[in-house]
N, C-alpha and C positions, 0 to 999 in steps of 0.2 A: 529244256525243249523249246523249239521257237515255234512262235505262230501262223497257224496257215496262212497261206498265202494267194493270190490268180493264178490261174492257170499258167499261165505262163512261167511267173516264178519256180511252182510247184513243179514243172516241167524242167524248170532245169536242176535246180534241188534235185531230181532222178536222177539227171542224168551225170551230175556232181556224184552221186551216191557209185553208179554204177560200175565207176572201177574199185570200190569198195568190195561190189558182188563179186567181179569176174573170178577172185582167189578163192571166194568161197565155193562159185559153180562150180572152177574146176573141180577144186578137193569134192564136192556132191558128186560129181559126173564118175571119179573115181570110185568114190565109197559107195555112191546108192542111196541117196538120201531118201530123206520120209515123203511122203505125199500130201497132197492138196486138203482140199477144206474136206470133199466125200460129204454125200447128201444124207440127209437126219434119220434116215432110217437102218441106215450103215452104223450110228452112233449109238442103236438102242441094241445092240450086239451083247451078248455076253464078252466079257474082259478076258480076253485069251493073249493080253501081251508080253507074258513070262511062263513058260510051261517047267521051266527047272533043268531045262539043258541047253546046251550048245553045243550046235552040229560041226565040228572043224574048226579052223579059227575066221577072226572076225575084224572087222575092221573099220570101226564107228567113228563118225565125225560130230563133231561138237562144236555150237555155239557159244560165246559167252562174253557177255557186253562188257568192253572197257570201262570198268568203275576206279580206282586208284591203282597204280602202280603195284603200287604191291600187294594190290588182291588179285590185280593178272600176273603178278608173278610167281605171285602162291600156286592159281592154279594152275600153272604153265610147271611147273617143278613139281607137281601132282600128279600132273599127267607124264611127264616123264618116270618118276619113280615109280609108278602104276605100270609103265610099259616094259620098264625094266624086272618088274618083281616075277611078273607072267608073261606066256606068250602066246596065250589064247585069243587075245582080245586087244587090239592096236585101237590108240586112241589120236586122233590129228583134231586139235585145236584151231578155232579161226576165232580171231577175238575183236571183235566188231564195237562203231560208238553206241554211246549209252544216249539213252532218254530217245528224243523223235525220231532222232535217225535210224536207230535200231530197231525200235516199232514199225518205221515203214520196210524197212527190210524186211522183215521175217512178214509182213505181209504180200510183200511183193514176191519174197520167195515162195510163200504159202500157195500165190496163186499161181505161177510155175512148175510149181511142185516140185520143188528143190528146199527144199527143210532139210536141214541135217537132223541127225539120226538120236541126238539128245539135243534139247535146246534151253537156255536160260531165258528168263523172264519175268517183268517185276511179278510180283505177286498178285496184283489185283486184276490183271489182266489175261490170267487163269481162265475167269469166267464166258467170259469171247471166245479165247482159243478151244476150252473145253467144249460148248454152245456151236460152234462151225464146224469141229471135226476135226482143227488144225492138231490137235493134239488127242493122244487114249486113255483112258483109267489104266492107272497101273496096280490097283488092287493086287493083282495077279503076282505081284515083284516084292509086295512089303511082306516082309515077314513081320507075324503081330510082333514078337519080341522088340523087334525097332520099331512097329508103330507105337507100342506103348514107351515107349525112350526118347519119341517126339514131345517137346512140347505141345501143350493145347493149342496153342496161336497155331504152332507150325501144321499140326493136322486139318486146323478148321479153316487157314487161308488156304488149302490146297485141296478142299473137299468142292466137290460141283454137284447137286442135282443126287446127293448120297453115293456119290464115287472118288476116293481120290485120283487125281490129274495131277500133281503138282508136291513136290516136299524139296521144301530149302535147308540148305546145311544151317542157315544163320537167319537170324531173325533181326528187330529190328527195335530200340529204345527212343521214348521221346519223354519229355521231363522239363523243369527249368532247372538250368543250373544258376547256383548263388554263390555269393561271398559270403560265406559265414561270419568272419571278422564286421565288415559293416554293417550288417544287418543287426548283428549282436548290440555295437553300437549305437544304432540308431535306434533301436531295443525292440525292434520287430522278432516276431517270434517265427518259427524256422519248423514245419512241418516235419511230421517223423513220417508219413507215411499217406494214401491216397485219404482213409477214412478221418485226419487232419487236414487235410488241404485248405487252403486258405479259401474264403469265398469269393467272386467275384467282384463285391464292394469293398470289402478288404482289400483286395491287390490293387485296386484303386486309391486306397488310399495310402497302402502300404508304398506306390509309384511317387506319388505327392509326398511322402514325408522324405524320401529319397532325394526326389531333384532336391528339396529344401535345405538340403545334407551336399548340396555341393555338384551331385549328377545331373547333368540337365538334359541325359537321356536315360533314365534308369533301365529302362527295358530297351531289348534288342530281340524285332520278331523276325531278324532274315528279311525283312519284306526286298531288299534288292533279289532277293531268290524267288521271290510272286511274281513273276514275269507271267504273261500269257501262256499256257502249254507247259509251265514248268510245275512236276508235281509235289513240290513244298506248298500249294496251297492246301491243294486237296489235304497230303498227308498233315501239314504241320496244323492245319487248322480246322478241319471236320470236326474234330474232337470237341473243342468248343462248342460247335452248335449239339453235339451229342449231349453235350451235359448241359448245356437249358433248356433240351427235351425235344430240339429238332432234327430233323434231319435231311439226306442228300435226295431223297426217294422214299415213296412208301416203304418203311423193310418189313411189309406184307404181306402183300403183292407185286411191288417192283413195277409194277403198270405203269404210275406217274411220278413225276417230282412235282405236279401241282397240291397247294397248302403243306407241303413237308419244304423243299428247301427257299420256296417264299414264305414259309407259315411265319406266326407272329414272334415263333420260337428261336427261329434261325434269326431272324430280321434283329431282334432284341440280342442274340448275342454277338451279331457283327457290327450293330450301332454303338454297344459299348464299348468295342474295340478300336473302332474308328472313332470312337471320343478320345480316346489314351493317346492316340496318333494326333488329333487335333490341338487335342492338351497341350501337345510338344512332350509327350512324357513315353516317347518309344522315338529311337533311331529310325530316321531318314531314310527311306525305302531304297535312294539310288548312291548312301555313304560305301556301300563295302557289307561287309562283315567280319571286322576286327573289334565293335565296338567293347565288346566283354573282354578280349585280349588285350584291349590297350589302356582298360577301365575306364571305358566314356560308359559304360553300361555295367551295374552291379548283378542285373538278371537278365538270361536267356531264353527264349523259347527254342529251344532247338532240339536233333536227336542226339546219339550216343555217338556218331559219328564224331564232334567236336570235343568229345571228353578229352583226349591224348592234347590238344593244342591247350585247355583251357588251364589245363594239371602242368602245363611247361611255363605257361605264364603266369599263373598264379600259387606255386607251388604249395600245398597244406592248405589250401584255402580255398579250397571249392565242394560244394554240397548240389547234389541232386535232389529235388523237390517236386511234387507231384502238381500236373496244371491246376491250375484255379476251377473250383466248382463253380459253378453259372449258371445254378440249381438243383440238379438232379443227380450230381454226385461230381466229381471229378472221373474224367473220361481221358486216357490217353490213346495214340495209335498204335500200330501193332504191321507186321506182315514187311517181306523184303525181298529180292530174286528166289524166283526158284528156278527148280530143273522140272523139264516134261519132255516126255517121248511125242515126238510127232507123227502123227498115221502115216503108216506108210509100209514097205516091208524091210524095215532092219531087224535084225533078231534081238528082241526083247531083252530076252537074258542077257546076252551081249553088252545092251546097255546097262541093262543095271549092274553087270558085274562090276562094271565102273565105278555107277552113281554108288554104289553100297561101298566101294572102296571111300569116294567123299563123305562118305555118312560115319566111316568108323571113329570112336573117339577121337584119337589121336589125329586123325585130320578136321573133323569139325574143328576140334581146339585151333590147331594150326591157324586156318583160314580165318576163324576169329582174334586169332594173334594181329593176325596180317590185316585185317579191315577195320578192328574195334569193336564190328556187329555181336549183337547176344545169338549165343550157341545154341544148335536147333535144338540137341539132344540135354535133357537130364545128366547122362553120364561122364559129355563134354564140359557143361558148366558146372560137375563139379572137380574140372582138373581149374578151374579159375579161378584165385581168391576174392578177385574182384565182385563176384557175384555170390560169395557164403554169407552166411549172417553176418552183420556188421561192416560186409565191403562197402567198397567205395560207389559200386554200382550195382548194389541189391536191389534199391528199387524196380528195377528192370525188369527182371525176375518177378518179384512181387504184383508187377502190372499183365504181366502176359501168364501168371497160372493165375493168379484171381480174378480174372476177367475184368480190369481195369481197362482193360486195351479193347477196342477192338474192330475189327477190319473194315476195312474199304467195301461201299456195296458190292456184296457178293451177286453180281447179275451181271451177264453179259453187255448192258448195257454201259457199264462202268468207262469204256472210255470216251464215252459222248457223256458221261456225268464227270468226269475231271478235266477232259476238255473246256465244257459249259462255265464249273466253278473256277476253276484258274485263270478265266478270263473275268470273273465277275470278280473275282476278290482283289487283285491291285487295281480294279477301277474303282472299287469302294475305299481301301484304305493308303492308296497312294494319289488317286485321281480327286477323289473325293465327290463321288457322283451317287446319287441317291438308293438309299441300301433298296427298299423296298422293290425302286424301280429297276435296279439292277438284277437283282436276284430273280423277276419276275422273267427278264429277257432269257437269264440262263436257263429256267424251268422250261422256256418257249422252245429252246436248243434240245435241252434231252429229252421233251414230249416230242417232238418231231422225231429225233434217231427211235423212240421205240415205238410209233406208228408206221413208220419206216418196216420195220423189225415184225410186225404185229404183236410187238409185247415181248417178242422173245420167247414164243411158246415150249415147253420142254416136250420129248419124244412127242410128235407132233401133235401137242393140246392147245 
């Protein structure tokens, strides 16, 4: 994602975007897309967005952000094999960019009222669109049988206010990965799971016996991916302040991020990590990201995403390991796109005929084939070997049913709280500007968005 910008720039940024829109409006103007944000008392409605039929046929348009190649291609061959199996329900894909641009999109279309008729989006960003109206509980559409076949991550990133809004085919892995062969050697010992995890002074020192071993960057935290606005900060490193007992906002009240994401908790676990970056004992914020691939780094912070590159280059010799505890347990992330119906009048059923078609085994599998992501459903991860006892990527698994993992603040306020921290976190660990004082400006950002907000009150309290 890149960083706002003047008026001016932001201005054209739109208007760069806008022949983006035009193919989508048309396809909207055609289909009928969903509706605007609708006022908060529209939202305290009973869930009537799937009654169990469809009147005639149908003919729903769908969003879905450009993530890799062949996860738009999956679902672009999904939707075709879906339109050929039946012909009740016609599905036209528009497959739009990922990260800011696509965020401003569906706002801009939000406020047009031009949403299309299912729509993708990350997962933490449920809580806004839920909280405005942009999207409806689809309670009405899950049958329990699949909500029990949902993982726990996958029901509890997509729950708002005691309603689900929101359920992804695929979820989402974070871990370090290691060289089992060096570590062996160097005689470091090699966690089997979250309630071993190495401690925080440990992996310190565990870093130091490393370079002394020949690596003179052992760790590789992505930081060229901490960019202002880009969400590797938020996800890949929240976790950390979770586990020395701080956090992004009260997850109380959700009122303030003052004494939670300044508290002495958060400050304490981003000074030690900007000592490791100081050390010279983590890759260079603006090298790339091949350090682990080319073995200038023997450990990665990173998600499941980089499994497939790391298993080509280091073939037999790659081990997934749970992050470093930093007091209070080891804490990994959790949560990744999902689908939501947008208010509006497309016919419910309609849509989910669809989304249920993405939900059945054999296509969650598919799409995890094609992305690498952990599969939403039970059923799905067990056509994977990768994720049964003893795979290569069980840990995964083990972080999102034993609540190892866990979500991005679930409050509407969340994207002025990963706005805030994404900018605060490469100016502490690549800029090198003072944690306390930095962290205190980000708090200053998201206290303002939710007085802005009044808090963000639910059905008008």
């Amino acid at each position: 994602m890149k960083a706002p910008v003047g008026n001016v720039a932001r201005g054209q940024r739109r208007r760069a975007l806008a022949s983006i829109l035009v193919g989508a409006a048309l396809l909207l103007a055609a289909c009928g897309g969903g509706g605007g944000d609708g006022d908060r008392a529209d939202r305290t409605r009973a869930d009537t967005t799937c009654d169990g039929r469809i009147d005639g046929t149908a003919t729903i348009t769908v969003w879905f952000h450009a993530g890799s190649s062949a996860e738009s291609d999956t679902l672009r061959r999904q939707v075709q094999d879906f339109n050929k199996a039946q012909r009740q329900v016609r599905v036209e894909v528009v497959t739009l960019p990922e990260q800011r641009p696509y965020n401003e999109l569906v706002l801009s279309a939000a406020a047009s009222g031009d949403l299309p008729d299912l729509l993708d989006f990350d997962g933490p960003r449920l809580y806004s669109h839920a909280w405005s109206g942009r999207i409806k509980p689809i309670d009405s559409c899950v049958p329990i049988a699949l909500r029990q076949d949902l993982l726990p991550s996958i029901r509890q990133q997509g729950t708002y206010a005691g309603r689900l809004y929101g359920i992804g085919t695929f979820d989402s892995g974070l871990g370090l990965y290691v060289r089992p062969s060096v570590l062996k050697k160097a005689g470091i010992r090699i966690p089997e799971g979250a309630e071993d995890a190495w401690t925080a002074d440990e992996f310190t020192k565990i870093l130091r016996t490393l370079r002394k071993a020949g690596y003179a960057y052992p760790l590789d935290m992505m930081l060229g991916d901490a960019g202002p606005g880009e969400e590797w900060s938020t996800y890949g490193f929240a976790p950390a302040i979770w586990s020395a007992g701080g956090d992004l906002i009260d997850p109380k009240t959700f009122r303030t991020a003052d004494g939670f994401l300044n508290g002495p908790e958060s400050v304490g676990a981003l000074t030690l990590m900007r000592n490791w970056v100081e050390e010279g004992l983590v890759e260079p914020g603006r090298s790339g990201d091949q350090a682990f691939d080319e073995g200038r780094s023997v450990i990665a912070w990173i998600g499941h995403w980089r499994y497939p590159d790391y298993r080509r280059a280091h073939p037999g010799d790659v081990a997934i390991v749970p992050l470093p505890d930093f007091g209070e347990g080891s804490v990994t992330g959790m949560g990744s796109w999902q689908w939501g119906v947008p208010s509006g009048g497309a016919d419910g059923d309609a849509v989910w005929r669809f989304l249920a078609y993405l939900l059945r085994p054999d296509q969650v599998h598919r799409m995890s084939v094609a992305n690498g992501a952990i599969p939403a459903t039970n059923s799905a991860v067990r056509l994977s070997p990768q994720y049964a006892e003893g795979g290569a990527e069980r840990l995964f698994i083990e972080q999102l049913t034993d609540r190892v993992a866990r979500p991005r603040p679930r409050t509407p306020a969340y994207p002025a709280i990963t706005e805030a921290f994404s900018r605060a976190f490469p100016k502490i660990m690549i800029d090198g500007a003072p944690v306390k004082a930095t962290l205190d400006e980000a708090v200053e950002a998201v206290d303002k968005d939710l007085a802005a907000h009044d808090g963000y009150p639910r059905d008008g309290s």
